[in-house]
N, C-alpha and C positions, 0 to 999 in steps of 0.2 A: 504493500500500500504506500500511496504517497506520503504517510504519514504514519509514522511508529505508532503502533497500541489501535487505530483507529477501528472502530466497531461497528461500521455502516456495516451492509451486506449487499448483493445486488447492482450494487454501482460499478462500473466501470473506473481499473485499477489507476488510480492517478487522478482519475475526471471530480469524483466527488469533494476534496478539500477546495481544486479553484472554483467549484459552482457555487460552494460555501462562500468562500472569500469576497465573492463579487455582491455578494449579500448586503445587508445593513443587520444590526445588531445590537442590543442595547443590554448590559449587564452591570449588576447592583451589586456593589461589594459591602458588605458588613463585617462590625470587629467584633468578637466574643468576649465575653467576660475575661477570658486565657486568651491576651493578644497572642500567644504563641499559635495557634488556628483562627481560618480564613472562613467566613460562609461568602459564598455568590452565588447570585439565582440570574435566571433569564424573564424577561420582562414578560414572554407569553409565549405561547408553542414553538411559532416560529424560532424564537431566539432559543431556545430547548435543543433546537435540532443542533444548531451550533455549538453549543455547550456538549451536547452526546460525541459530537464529532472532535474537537479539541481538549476534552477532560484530559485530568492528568490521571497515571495511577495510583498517586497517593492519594486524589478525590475517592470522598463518598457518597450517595447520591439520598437525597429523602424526600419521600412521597406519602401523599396521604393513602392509604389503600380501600380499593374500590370507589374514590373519588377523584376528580381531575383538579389536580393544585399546581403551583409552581414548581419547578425543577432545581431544589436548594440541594446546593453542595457545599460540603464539608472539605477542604482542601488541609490535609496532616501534614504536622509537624515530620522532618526526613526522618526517615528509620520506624516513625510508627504506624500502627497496624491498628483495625477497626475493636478488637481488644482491648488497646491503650485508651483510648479517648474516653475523658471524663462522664460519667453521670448527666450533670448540670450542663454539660456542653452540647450531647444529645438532646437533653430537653430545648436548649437555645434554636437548635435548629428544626426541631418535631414545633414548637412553639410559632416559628414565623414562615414554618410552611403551612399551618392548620389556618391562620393567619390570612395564608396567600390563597386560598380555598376558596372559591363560592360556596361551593356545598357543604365543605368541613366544617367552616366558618361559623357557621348555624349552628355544627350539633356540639352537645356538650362533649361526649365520647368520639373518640374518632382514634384509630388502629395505623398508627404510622410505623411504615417498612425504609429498611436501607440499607445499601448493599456497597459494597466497592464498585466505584466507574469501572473496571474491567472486566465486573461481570452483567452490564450488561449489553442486550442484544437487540440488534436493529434489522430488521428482515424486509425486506421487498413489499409491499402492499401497507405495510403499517403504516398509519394517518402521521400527522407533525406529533411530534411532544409524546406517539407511544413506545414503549420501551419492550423489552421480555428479557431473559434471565439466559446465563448460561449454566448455572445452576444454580435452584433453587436452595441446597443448600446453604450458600453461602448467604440468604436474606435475612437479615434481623427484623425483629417486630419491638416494638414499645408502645403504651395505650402515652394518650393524653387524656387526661381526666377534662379537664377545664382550661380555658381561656386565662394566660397568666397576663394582664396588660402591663404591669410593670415591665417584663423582659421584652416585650414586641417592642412598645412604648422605645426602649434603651436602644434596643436593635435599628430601628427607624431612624435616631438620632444620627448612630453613625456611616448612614446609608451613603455610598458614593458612587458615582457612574464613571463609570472606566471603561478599556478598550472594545469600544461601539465600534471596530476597522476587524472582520473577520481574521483579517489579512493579520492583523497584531498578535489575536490569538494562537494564529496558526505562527506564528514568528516567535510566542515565549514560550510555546510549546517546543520547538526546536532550541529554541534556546537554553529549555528546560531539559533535555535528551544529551544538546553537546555538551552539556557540564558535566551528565550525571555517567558519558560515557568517558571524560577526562580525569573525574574520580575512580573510575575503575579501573583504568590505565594506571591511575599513580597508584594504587591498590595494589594492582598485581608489578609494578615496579618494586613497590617498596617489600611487597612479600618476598618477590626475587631476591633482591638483597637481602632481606633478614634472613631466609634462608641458607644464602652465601654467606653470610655471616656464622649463621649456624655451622655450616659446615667445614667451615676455617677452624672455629673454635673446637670442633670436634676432633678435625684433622692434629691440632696442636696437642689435645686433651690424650688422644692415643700417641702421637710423639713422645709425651711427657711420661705414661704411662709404661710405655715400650722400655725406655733409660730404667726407668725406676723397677723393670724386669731385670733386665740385665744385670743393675748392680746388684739386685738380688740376689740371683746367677752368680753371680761373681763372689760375694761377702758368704754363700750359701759353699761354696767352694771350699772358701779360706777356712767356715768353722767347719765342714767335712774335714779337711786335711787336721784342724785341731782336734777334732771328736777321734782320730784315728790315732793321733801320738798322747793320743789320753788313755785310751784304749790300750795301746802300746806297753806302755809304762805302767797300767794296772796287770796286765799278765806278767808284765817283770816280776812287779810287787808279788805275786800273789805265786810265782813260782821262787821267788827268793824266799817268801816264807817256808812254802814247801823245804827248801832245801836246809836251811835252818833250825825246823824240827826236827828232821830225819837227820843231822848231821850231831843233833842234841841229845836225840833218842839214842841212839850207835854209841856213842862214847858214852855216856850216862851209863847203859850196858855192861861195859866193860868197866868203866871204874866203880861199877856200882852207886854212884849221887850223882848230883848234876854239875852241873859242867859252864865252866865263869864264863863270861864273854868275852874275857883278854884272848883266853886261849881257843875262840872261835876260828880266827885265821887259820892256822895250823890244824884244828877240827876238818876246815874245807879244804883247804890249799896244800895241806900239808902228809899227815897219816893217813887221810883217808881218800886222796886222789893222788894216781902216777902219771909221770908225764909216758905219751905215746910212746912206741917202741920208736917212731918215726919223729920226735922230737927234737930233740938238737938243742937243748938247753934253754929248753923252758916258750919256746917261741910257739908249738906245737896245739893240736887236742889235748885236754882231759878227758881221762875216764873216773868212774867212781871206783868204789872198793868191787861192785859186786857185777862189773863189766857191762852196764847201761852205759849207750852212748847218751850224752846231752848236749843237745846245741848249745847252749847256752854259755858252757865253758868255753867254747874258743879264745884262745887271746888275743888282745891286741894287737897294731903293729911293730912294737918295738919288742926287744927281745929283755930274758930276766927269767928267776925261777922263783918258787914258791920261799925259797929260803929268805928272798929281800923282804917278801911281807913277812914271815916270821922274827925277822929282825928289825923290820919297822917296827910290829907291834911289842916287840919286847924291850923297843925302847923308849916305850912309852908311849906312843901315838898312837895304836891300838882303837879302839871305837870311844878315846876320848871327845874327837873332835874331827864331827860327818865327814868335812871338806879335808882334811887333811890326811884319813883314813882312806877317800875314794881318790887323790892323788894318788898315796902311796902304792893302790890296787891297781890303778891306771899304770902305774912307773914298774909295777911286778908284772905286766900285762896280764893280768888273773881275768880281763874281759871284761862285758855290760852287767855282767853275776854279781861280780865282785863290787860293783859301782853300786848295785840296786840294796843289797844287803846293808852297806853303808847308810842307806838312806831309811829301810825299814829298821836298822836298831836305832837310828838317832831321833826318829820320830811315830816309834811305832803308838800302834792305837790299840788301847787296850779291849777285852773280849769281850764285856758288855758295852763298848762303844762299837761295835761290829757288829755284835746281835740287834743294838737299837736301832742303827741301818739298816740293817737286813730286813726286819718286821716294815719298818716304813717304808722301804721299797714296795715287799709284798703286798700292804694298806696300798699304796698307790696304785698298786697295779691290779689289784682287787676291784678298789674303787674307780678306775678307767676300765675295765672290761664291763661292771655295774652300769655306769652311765651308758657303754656302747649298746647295752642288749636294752636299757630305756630307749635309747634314740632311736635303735631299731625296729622297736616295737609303736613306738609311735609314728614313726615313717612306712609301717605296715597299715597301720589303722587309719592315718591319713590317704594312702594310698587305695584302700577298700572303700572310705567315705567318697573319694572321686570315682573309681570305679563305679557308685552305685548311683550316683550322681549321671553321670554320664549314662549311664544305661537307662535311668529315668528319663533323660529329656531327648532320649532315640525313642523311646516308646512312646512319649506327647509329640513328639514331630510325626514319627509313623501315620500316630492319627490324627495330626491335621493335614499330614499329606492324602490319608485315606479321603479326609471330609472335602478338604478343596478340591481334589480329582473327582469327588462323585459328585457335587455340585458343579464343578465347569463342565460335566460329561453328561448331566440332564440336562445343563444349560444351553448345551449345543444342538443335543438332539431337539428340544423345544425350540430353540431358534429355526434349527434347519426347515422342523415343522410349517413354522407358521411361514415362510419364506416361499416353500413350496405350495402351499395352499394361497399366496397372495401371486405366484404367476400364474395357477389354474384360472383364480379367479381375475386375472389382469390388472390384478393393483400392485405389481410389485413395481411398473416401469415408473410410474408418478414420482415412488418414492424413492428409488436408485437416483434418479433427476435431481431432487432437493439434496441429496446424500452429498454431492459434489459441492456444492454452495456450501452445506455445514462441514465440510472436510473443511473447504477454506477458511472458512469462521474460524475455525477451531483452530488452525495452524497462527494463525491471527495474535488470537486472544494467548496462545502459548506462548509464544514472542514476544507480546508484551508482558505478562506475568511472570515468566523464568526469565527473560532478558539471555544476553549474550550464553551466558555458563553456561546459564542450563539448557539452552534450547540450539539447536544446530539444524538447521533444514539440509537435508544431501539435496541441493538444485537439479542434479542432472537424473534424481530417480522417478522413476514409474511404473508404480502409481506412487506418490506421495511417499515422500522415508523422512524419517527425522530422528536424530537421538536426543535425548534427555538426561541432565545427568543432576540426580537428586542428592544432593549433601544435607547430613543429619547425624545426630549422635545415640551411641549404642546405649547399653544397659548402663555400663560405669561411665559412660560421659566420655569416651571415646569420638575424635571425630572420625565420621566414615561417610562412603560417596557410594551411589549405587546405581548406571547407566543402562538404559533402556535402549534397545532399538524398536520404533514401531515402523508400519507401515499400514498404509488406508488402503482396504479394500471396497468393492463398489458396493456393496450391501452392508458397508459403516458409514453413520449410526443405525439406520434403520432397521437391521437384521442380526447382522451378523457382526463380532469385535473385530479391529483390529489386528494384523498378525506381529505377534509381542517377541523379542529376544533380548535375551536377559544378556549383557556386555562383558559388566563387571559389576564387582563388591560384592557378588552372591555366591557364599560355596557351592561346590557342583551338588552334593549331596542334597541344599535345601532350592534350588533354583527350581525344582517340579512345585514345593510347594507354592512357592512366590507367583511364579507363571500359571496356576491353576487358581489360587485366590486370587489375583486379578481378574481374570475371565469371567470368575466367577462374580467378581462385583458387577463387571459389565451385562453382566444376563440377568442378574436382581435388580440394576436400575431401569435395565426394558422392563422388566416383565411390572416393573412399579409406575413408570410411564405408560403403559399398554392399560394396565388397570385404571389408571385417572383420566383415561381419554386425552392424551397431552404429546406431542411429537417427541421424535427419541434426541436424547440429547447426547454430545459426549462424554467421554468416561478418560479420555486421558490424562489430563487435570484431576480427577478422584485416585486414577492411578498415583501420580508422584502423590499425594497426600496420604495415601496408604501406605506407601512403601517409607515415606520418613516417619511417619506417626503412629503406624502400628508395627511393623516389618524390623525396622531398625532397634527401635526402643527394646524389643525382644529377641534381638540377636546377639 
């Protein structure tokens, strides 16, 4: 259409805004109580038709119903919806259209209707100033009781007459379109960047993250290599004890008491190990008394015999003093045995200091396998609770898959029905005829309602294809988006829906039911149109409002 949103029907595309323009025109602007909203009416039918033809979409329209009044509009504040608008600001404008009434005017009661300028509909044959619906759900109702003459009275005061030039209308309506398509340009500019910004910040966030792996990696290394020469150094300790005993027991044996620590050196090093056959003065293996080999005794690199520690300790440096004992052992090459001993007599730990260890070890590690078989047990029980969860909401989907499939599948058959019985009887060609007119209607009124996002016409298809792409948010307030392909066949609206495919947003698994409740909607609002004696209207527009407000909320 020559004109974005335009609602005429019937007119030739382009010809109806200039037959408008070339008009005369005279409209009344009033201020509300909430100078933030606009009321204007048109002076009388004629100027009505103008007003129907350049509304904006954020107008709303008010009528007295079942009588012929003014055509007042409510023009919203940007971003609000017929929802937001005050109480008292309804009244303002049910008040000075009851007002603008001949016949309302008179009665005390009177049942005022109003709806969004985009839902209504202008068709061929209709007289000036009549209007009809593209659906009726969207009409509100409100009673007036009585005549309030204070608010007319206010209203009246601040009555002014403005753009009486078709041509102006039709000029701040465009004027109204390139702004609000300059806003959505910087919209999706500036989302672009916040995005890119996003994902600079992300990019840095896992850089950052990556480093602080690595040194992990690395510092994870350094105390591996410590945990190993910890480790190391405890099987020293704990076969130096070993050897110690057995070296305490043996002699104690034989001298029948125990046996001093001076003369522990000479215990190991001495009477109770020979150097190899293959020795050569002390540089060699040890063995013990009873021909076990033990790694442990190897010497050192430099050469010496068991005699220099015997002689050390007999002159007194003996296990007086750790460091000066494990040189000496070093300097007799007696090996890492001889070193470790050094260090378990100068600082040993007595036996109920090793038993109190011991038990708190076992506590810990009692108490870490306790927690483990907790954790695991509630990682069991959490896991059977989504298990049964999840097997719960396969068996409510099953059967709403079952219920939408057998309602879109009596839907059809009933349709095909009554289709086939209106070409025996020769009324189907009438209505196939008007079908094409409300196809375009309808692609119309989408366009302007979804605007740009959401409504895409594929030009080059036919018969008619458009996608839709509906954005809305899930159960936890997730956003999500969920795209339509239709296509108009020649028995929509009047017979038969629309052929629907589902794009995206919808998993394979639930896409039967979604494309089945749809249909379905579409075959209850015939068959509810069919029963009121009322022409079929469309269901596309009921579709995206299904799929954001019932479909998503539950997904």
């Amino acid at each position: 259409p020559a004109h974005p949103g335009y609602p005429l029907r019937g007119l030739a595309r382009g010809s109806a805004p200039r037959d408008l323009e070339r008009a005369c025109v005279m409209v009344f602007y009033f201020t509300c109580s909430d100078p933030r909203y606009v009321i204007y009416m048109g002076r009388d039918k004629h100027e009505n038709e103008h007003l129907i033809a350049y509304g904006w979409p954020e107008d709303l329209w008010f009528h007295v119903d079942s009588h012929s009044s003014a055509h007042v509009y409510l023009r919203l504040p940007k971003g609000e919806t017929i929802d937001d608008v005050p109480d008292e600001i309804v009244q303002e404008c049910s008040q000075l259209c009851k007002a603008n009434s001949i016949e309302g005017s008179k009665l005390s009661h009177v049942r005022m209707i109003y709806t969004p300028w985009a839902n209504l509909k202008k068709t061929e044959g209709m007289a000036d100033g009549q209007v009809g619906y593209h659906s009726r759900g969207a009409v509100r109702h409100t009673m007036v009781e009585h005549r309030v003459n204070a608010v007319v009275n206010r209203l009246n005061k601040t009555k002014v007459e403005m753009h009486n030039d078709p041509s102006e209308l039709a000029r701040l309506r465009r004027e109204r379109d390139a702004a609000e398509a300059a806003e959505a340009r910087r919209t999706r500019e500036e989302s672009k960047a916040a995005v890119a910004a996003e994902e600079k910040a992300a990019r840095r966030e896992r850089a950052e993250e990556e480093a602080a792996a690595a040194l992990a990696r690395a510092t994870g290394t350094l105390y591996s290599a410590e945990s190993l020469g910890a480790a190391r150094a405890a099987a020293l300790h704990a076969d130096a004890e070993r050897q110690i005993a057995k070296a305490k027991k043996k002699k104690g044996e034989r001298r029948g008491g125990g046996v001093a620590d001076a003369s522990l050196v000479d215990d190991l090093f001495g009477d109770l190990c020979l150097a190899s056959p293959g020795g050569g003065g002390g540089g060699g293996d040890w063995l013990d008394d009873d021909d076990e080999e033990d790694p442990f005794w190897s010497s050192g690199p430099s050469g010496g015999s068991s005699s220099a520690a015997s002689a050390a300790a007999s002159a007194g440096e003996g296990f007086g003093g750790p460091a000066a004992v494990a040189q000496t052992w070093r300097d007799a090459s007696l090996g890492v045995l001889g070193e470790e001993v050094a260090r378990v007599e100068a600082g040993r730990k007595s036996a109920g200091e090793m038993e109190r260890l011991t038990e708190a070890a076992h506590e810990r590690k009692a108490a870490a396998k306790s927690r483990a078989a907790e954790a695991a047990a509630k990682k069991a029980e959490a896991e059977a609770k989504a298990a049964e969860a999840v097997e719960a909401k396969r068996r409510e989907l099953h059967g709403q898959r079952e219920q939408a499939a057998e309602a879109a599948a009596s839907g059809a058959r009933a349709a095909q029905a009554r289709l086939d019985a209106d070409r025996a009887a020769g009324l189907a060609g009438a209505a196939l005829e008007e079908n094409e007119a409300a196809q375009e209607e309808e692609l119309m009124v989408l366009e302007a309602v979804l605007g740009e996002e959401g409504f895409e016409r594929e030009e080059e298809a036919a018969p008619p294809a458009f996608r839709l792409t509906v954005a809305g948010e899930r159960a936890r307030g997730e956003p999500t988006a969920v795209q339509l392909r239709v296509t108009f066949v020649v028995e929509y609206p009047s017979h038969l829906p629309p052929r629907l495919e589902i794009v995206d947003g919808v998993a394979a698994e639930d896409a039967p039911l979604v494309r089945d409740s749809l249909l379905a909607l579409f075959y209850a609002q015939r068959e509810e149109s069919a029963a009121a004696g009322e022409p079929a209207e469309g269901v596309v527009h009921r579709w995206t409002e299904w799929v954001k407000e019932e479909w998503m909320p539950s997904s």
